[in-house]
C-alpha positions in Angstrom: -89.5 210.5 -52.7 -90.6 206.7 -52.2 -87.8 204.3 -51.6 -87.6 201.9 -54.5 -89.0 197.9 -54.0 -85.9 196.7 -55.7 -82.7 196.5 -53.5 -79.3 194.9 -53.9 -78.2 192.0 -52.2 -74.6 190.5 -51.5 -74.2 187.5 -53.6 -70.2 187.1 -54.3 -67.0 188.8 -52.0 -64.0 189.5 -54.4 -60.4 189.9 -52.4 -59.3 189.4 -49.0 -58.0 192.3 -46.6 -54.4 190.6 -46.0 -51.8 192.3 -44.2 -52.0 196.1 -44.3 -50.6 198.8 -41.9 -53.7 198.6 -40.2 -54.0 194.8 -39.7 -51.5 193.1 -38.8 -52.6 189.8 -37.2 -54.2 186.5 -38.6 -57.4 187.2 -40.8 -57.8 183.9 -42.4 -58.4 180.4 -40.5 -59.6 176.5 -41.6 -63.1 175.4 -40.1 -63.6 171.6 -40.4 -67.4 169.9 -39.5 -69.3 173.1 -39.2 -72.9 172.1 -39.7 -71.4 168.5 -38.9 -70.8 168.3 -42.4 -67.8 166.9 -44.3 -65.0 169.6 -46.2 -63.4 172.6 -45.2 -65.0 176.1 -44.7 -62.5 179.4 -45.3 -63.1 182.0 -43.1 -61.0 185.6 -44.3 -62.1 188.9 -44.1 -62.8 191.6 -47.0 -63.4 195.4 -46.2 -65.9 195.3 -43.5 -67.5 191.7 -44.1 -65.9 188.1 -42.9 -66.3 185.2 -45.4 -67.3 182.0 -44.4 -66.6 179.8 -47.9 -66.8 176.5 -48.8 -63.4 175.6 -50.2 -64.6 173.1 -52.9 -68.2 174.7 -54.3 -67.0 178.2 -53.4 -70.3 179.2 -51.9 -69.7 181.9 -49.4 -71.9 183.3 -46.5 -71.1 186.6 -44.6 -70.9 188.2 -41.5 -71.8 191.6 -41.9 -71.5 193.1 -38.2 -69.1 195.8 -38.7 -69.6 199.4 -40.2 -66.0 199.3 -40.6 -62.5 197.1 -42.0 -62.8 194.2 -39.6 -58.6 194.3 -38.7 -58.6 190.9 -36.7 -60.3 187.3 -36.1 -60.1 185.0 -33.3 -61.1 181.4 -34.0 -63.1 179.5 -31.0 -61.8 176.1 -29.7 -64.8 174.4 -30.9 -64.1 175.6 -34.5 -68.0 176.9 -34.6 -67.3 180.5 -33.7 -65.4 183.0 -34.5 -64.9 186.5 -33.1 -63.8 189.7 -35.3 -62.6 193.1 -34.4 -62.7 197.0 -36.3 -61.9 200.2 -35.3 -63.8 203.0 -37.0 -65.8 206.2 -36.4 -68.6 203.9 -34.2 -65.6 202.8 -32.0 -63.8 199.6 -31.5 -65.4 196.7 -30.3 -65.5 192.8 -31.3 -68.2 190.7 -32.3 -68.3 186.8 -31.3 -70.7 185.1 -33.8 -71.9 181.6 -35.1 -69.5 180.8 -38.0 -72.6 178.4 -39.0 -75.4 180.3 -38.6 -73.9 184.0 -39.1 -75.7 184.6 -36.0 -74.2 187.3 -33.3 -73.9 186.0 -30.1 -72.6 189.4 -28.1 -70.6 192.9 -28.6 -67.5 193.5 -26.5 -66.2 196.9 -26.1 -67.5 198.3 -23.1 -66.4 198.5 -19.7 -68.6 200.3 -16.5 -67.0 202.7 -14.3 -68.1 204.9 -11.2 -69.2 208.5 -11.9 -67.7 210.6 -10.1 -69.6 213.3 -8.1 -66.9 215.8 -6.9 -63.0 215.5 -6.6 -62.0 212.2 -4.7 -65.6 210.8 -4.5 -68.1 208.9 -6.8 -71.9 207.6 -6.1 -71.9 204.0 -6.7 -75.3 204.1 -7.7 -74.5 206.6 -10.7 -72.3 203.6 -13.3 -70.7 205.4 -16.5 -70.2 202.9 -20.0 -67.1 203.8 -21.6 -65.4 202.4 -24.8 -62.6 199.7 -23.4 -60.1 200.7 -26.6 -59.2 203.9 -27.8 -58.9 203.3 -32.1 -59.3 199.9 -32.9 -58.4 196.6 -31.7 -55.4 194.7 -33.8 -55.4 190.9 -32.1 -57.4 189.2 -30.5 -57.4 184.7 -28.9 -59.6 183.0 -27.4 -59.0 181.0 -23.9 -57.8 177.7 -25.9 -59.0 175.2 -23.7 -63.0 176.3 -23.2 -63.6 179.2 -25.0 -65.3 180.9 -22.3 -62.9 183.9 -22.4 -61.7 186.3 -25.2 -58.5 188.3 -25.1 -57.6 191.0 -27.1 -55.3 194.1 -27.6 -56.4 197.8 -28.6 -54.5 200.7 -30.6 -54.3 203.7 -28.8 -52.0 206.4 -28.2 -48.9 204.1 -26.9 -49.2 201.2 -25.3 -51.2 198.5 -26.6 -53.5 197.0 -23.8 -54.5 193.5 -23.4 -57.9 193.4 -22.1 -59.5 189.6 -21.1 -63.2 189.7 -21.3 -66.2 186.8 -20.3 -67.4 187.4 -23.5 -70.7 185.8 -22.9 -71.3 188.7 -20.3 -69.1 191.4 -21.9 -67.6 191.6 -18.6 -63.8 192.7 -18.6 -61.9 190.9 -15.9 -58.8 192.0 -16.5 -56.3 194.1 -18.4 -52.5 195.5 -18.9 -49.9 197.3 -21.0 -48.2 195.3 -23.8 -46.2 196.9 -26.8 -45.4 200.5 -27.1 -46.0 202.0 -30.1 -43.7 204.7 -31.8 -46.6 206.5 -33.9 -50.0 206.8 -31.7 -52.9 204.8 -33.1 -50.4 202.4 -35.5 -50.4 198.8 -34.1 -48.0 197.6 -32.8 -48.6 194.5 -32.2 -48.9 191.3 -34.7 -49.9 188.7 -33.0 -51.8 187.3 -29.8 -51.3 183.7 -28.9 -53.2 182.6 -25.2 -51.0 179.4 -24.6 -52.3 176.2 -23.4 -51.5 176.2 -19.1 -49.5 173.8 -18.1 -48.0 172.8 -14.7 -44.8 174.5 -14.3 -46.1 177.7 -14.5 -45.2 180.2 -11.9 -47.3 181.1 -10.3 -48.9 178.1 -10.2 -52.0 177.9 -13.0 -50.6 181.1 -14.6 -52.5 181.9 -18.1 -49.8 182.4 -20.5 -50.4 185.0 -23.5 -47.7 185.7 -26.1 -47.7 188.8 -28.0 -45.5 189.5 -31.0 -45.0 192.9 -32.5 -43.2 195.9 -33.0 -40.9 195.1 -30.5 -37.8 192.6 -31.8 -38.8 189.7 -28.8 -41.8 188.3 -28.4 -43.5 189.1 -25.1 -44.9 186.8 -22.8 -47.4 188.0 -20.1 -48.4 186.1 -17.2 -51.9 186.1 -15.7 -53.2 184.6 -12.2 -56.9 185.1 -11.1 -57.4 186.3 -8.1 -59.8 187.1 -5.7 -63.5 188.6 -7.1 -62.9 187.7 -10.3 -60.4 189.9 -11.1 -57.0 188.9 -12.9 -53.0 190.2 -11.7 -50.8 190.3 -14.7 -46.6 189.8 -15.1 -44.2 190.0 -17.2 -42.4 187.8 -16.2 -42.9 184.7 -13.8 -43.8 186.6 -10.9 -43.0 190.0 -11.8 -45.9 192.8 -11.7 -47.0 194.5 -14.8 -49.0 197.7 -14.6 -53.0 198.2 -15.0 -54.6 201.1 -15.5 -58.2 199.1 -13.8 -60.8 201.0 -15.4 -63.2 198.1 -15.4 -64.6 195.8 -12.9 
């Protein structure tokens, strides 16, 4: 059989995803001067496609990144990108793009491990890329003074974890637990807010992410960079939270 010459093209997006049981979190942000240009762009997720639309001619342009229901978006500081997140049969991951351009500008899911060779040892020359999240990933902010970071949690079996990624590099720098969940693979969490730092803190300089959920308060989480550009987490100001460290 010969594939046909005609082919179907996306013209028009009907419906928005809105709040299901698998997404939970924002899905549907404002973007003001993209292309330098006057108005407001609409930027909302259907299915497996974000919309970028312009709210007075209605003219819409997609992203179309994901094989799957994209179940959260980030905005960037500068209002030009966006980042968007699915779970699915290909496995989790998020995608930052060019809200003007619908251009991808990297894939975060990944993290790189040591293989091990035989109980208790492992050849650092012999690296193993494994999936960061387990199902899918249900929030996701960006660092709200640059950009240059992207945080996000995952679904998986219980407790949500917050991974903080150079998303330019795909490089994870740090992670933790956040919300348990009572039914594996259901999020639990809502919401991610990374707060802006401010100078009373503690620790001193502490990144401040908020996470709203399943559980009845929200919960803040406290993160100081340390040495080799990895990140210690709290709970609270000061107090250790648990990582499981499976990237570096």
């Amino acid at each position: 059989a010969r594939r046909p010459d005609a082919g179907l093209e996306l013209e028009f997006v009907f419906g928005y995803n809105g709040a299901s049981k698998w997404t939970r979190s924002a899905n549907l942000f404002a973007l003001h001067g993209l292309d330098g240009a006057d108005g407001v762009r609409i930027a909302y997720s259907a299915a497996g496609t974000v919309v970028v639309a312009d709210a007075q001619s209605r003219a819409q342009k997609f992203f179309r990144g994901h094989d799957d229901d994209v179940s959260c978006i980030a905005r960037h500081p500068s209002g030009q990108l966006l980042a968007s997140g699915q779970g699915g049969k290909s496995g989790p991951f998020l995608k930052v793009w060019d809200a003007r351009t619908m251009q991808e500008l990297a894939e975060i899911c990944y993290v790189t491990t040591k293989r091990k060779v035989r109980p208790g040892a492992v050849d650092n020359e012999l690296n193993t890329r494994t999936p960061f999240y387990e199902y899918g990933i249900c929030a996701a902010s960006f660092e709200p003074k640059e950009g240059e970071l992207l945080a996000a949690v995952g679904v998986d079996e219980k407790l949500h974890e917050l991974g903080v990624w150079e998303w330019k590099t795909g490089r994870l720098i740090g992670s933790t637990q956040t919300i348990s969940s009572a039914t594996p693979g259901v999020p639990a969490v809502h919401a991610l807010a990374w707060a802006p730092r401010h100078a009373h803190a503690q620790p001193q300089g502490a990144h401040v992410f908020v996470v709203v959920g399943a559980s009845p308060m929200p919960r803040f989480v406290f993160a100081v960079p340390q040495g080799q550009g990895q990140w210690h987490f709290a709970n609270k100001q000061g107090q250790p939270l648990a990582a499981k460290g499976r990237g570096e």
